[in-house]
Each structure stands twice: as structure tokens, then as C-alpha cells.
C-alpha positions as CSV (number, residue, x, y, z in Angstrom):
1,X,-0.8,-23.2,-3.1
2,X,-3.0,-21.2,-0.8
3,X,-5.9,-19.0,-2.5
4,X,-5.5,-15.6,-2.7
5,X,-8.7,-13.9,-2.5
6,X,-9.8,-10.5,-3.9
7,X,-12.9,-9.0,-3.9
8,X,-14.3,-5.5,-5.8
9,X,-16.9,-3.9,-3.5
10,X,-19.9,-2.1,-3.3
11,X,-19.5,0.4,-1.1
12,X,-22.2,1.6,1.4
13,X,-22.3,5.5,2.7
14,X,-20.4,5.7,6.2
15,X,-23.0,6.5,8.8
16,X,-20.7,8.7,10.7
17,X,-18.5,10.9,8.4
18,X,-15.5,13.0,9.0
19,X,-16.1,16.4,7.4
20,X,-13.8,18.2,6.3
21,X,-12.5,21.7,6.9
22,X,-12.2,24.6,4.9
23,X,-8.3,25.4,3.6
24,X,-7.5,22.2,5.6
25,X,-7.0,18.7,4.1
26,X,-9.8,15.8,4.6
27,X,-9.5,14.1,8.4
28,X,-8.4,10.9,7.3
29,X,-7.1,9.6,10.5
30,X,-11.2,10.2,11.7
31,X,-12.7,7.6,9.2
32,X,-14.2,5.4,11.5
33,X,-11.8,1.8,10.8
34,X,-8.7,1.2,8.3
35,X,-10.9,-1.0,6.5
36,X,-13.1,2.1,5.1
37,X,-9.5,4.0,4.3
38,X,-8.3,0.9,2.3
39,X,-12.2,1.3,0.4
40,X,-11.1,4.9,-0.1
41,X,-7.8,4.7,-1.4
42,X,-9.3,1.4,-3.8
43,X,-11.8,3.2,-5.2
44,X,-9.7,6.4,-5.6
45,X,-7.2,3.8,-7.8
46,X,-10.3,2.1,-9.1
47,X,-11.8,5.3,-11.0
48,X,-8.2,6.4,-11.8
49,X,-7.9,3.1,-14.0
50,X,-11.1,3.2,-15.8
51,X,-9.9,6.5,-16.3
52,X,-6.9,5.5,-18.1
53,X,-4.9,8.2,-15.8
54,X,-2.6,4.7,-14.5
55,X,-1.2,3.5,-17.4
56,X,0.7,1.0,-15.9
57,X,-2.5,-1.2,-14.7
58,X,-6.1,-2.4,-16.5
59,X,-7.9,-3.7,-13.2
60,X,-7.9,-3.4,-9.3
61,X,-8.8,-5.4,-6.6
62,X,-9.5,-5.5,-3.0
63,X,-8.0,-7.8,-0.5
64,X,-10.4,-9.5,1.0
65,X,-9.3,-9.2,4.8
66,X,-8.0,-12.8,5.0
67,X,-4.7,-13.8,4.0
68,X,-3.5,-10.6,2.5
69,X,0.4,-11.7,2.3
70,X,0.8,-7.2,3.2
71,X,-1.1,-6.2,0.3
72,X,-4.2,-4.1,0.7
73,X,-5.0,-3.0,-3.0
74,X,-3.6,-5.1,-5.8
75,X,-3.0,-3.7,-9.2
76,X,-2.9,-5.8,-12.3
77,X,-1.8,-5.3,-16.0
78,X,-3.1,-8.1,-18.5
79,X,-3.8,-10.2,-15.5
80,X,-0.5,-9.9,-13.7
81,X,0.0,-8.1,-10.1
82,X,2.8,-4.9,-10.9
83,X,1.5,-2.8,-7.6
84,X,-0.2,-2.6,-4.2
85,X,-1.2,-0.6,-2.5
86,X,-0.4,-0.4,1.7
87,X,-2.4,1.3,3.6
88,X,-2.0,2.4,7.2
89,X,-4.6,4.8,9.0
90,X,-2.9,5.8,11.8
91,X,-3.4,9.1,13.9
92,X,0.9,9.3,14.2
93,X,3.3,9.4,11.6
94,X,4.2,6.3,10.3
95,X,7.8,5.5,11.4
96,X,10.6,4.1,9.3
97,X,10.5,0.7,11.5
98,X,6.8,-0.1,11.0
99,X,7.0,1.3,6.8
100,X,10.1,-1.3,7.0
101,X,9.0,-4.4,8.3
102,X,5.8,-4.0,6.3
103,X,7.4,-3.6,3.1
104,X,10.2,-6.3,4.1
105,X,7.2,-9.0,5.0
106,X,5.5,-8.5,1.3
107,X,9.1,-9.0,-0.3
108,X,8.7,-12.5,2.0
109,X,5.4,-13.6,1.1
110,X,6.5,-13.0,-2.6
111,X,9.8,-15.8,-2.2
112,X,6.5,-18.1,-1.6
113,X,3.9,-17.1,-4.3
114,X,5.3,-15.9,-7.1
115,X,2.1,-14.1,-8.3
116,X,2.4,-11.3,-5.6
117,X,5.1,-9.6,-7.6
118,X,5.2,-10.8,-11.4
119,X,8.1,-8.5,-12.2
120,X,10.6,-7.0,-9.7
121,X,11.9,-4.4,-12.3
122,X,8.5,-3.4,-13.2
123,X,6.9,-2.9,-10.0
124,X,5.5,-0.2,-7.7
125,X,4.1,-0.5,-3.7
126,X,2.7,2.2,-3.0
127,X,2.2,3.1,1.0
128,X,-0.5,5.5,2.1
129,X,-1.4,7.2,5.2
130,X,-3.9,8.6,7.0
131,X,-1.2,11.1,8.5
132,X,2.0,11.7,7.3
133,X,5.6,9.9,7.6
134,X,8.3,10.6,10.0
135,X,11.2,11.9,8.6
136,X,13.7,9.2,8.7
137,X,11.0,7.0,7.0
138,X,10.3,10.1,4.1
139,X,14.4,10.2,3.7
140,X,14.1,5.9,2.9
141,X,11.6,6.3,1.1
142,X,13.0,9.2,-1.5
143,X,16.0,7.5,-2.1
144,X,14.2,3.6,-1.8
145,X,16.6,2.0,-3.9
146,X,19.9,3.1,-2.5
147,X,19.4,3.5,0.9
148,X,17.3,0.3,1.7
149,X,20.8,-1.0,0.7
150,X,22.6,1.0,3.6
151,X,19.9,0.4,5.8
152,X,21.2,-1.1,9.7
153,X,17.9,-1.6,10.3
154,X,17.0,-4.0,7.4
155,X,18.5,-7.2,8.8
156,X,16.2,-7.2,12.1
157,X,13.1,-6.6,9.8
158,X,13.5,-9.5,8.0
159,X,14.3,-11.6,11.1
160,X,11.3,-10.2,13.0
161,X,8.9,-11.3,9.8
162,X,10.3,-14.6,9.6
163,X,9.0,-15.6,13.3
164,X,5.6,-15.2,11.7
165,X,3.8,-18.9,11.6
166,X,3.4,-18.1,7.8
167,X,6.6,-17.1,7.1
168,X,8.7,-19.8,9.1
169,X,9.9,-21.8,6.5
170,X,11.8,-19.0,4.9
171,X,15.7,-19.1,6.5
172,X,17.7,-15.6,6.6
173,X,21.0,-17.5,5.2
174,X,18.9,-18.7,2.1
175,X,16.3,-15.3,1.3
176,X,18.2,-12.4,3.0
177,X,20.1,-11.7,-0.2
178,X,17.3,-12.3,-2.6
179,X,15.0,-9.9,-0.4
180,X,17.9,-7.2,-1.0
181,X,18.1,-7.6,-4.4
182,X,14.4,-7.5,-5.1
183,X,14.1,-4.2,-2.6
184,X,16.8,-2.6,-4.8
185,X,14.6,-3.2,-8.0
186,X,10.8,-2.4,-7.4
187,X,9.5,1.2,-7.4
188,X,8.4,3.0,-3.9
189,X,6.1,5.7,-3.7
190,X,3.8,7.6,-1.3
191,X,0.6,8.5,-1.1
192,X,0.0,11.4,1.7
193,X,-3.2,13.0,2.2
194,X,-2.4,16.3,0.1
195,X,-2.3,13.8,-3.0
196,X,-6.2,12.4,-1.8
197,X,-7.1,15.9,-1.5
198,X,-6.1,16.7,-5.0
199,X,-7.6,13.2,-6.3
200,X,-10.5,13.6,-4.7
201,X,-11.6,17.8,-5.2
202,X,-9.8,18.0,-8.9
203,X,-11.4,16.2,-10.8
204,X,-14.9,16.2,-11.3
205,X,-15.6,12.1,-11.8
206,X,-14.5,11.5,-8.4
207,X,-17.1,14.1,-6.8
208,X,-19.8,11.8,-6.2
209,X,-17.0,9.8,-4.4
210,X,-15.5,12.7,-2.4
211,X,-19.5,13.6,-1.1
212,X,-19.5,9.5,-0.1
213,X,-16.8,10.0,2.2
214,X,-17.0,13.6,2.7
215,X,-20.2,15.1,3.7
């Protein structure tokens, strides 16, 4: 079985900050790379766990960059994954197509390593942007459960995942129904930038945090 590797970071002051405005929310779409959002949104989790504000999780990690099966924050309770975290730092809104053949490709990965998701009923991916979400993807997303069911598109994501060298050996006759089943079970929930405003200006723990990324 291939290694998974994690990684908890130290992170290093961005040289060239976005700064953000007053009455307006933080420019996330202007940090400098998508690796320095996932830092954000990891550390963000990280302090809300030591917190005890996540109940649901004891420990966080990182992905390391290689290999990361569409998981860029992993959340653990008592040593087993039960959420990620996706996140996509794009100046649009994400669309439903791209939210759906990410979320589709993880539910893959997980057929071949069972450690991705330990428990399909007691499981949340979370998906953040930088941005916002169309509305057709916001409308999936409210009602995940029911409507990934009615979902026309849901089919062609899976297909267009399974042409990926690491997902080949997967066939649509034997997971398609499987990949269904677990989509109608885990939790979906997003993470826009109003809710990192509030995380990182609330609460005073995360202020050293918020002048890291901030000022």
C-alpha cells in the first residue's frame, strides 16, 4: 500500500501580504500560491482543535504536496481520518463541475485505501475557497445528500476521474454504485471567506495568526 504522507508545518511570514480592507473581507484570492491558502485554512483548523471548538477531531495534518488522493487537510479522531479539508484558491467561483469531480475523485481514492475515510456515516469534507461558489454548485451543496443522488452530471465525473493513471484500475460497472452510496452518507460543508473573516478577527487566539497573513 502506497505511503500517505502528512506533515505539520512551521510556518514562515509571507513576504508579500495581501492586506486587507476596512468593512471588506480579507483578499484571499491575492495570497501569493494555493499552497499558503491550504497553510491558512490548516492552521485556522489546527488552533480550532487545540481549542476544543471541533469536537469531532483531536489532531490535524497537512498533506504534504505529493500524493494527496484530493485531500488537503486531514482531520483525525483517536487516530482515524473523519474529515478533510479541500481547498481551492481561485479568483472565480468555483463551479459545480470542478466542486464535483473533486469531491467524486476522493470518494475513488477511498475504494483504494481505506484509511482516507474510516467511517462514511461519520464523516465531513469540507471545501473552501478563496472566492465564493456558483450558484448551482451552492444549491448541491445545501442539499449534498439528496441531490448528488439526482445529479445528470455525476456519472461523467466519475468516468473523467477514472482515466487518471492512479485511478485506472477502478471500473464504473463495479464502484459507480458504491461511490453513490458513500456520497449519500458523508457530511458536506463550506467554508467561504465570511467564515475565515469571523475565525480569524473573533477570537483573540488566532490574532497573532490573522497579523501573519494579514498585515
Amino acid at each position: 500500500m502506497e505511503l500517505v504522507n502528512y506533515s505539520k508545518p512551521h510556518l514562515h511570514e509571507e513576504q508579500s501580504k495581501p492586506y486587507p480592507v476596512d468593512n471588506q473581507s480579507f483578499p484571499y484570492t491575492e495570497i501569493s500560491n494555493p499552497r499558503r491558502f491550504e497553510e491558512l485554512l490548516y492552521s485556522i483548523y489546527q488552533l480550532k482543535i487545540e481549542k476544543q471548538e471541533l469536537n469531532d477531531y483531536d489532531d490535524i495534518s497537512l498533506m504534504s504536496g505529493v500524493a494527496e488522493q484530493a485531500r488537503d487537510v486531514v482531520m483525525f479522531r483517536n487516530g482515524k481520518a473523519h474529515g478533510i479539508i479541500q481547498c481551492k484558491k481561485y479568483k472565480h467561483n468555483l463551479a459545480k463541475t470542478d466542486f464535483g469531480r473533486e469531491i467524486t475523485k476522493l470518494i475513488l481514492y477511498s475504494l483504494l485505501d481505506d484509511r482516507i475515510i474510516h467511517d462514511t456515516n461519520d464523516f465531513t469534507y469540507y471545501i473552501a475557497v478563496a472566492k465564493d461558489f456558483t450558484a448551482p454548485c451552492r444549491d448541491l451543496i445545501t442539499d449534498f445528500n439528496n441531490q448528488i443522488l439526482k445529479e445528470p452530471e455525476l456519472e461523467g465525473w466519475i468516468s473523467s476521474n477514472l482515466n487518471m493513471p492512479t485511478l485506472r484500475s477502478l471500473k464504473m460497472t463495479d464502484c459507480a454504485i458504491i461511490v453513490r452510496d458513500i456520497l449519500s452518507r458523508i457530511n458536506v460543508k463550506k467554508i467561504i471567506p465570511s467564515d475565515l473573516d469571523l475565525e480569524l478577527t473573533d477570537k483573540p487566539q488566532l490574532q497573532p495568526l490573522f497579523s501573519r497573513f494579514a498585515q
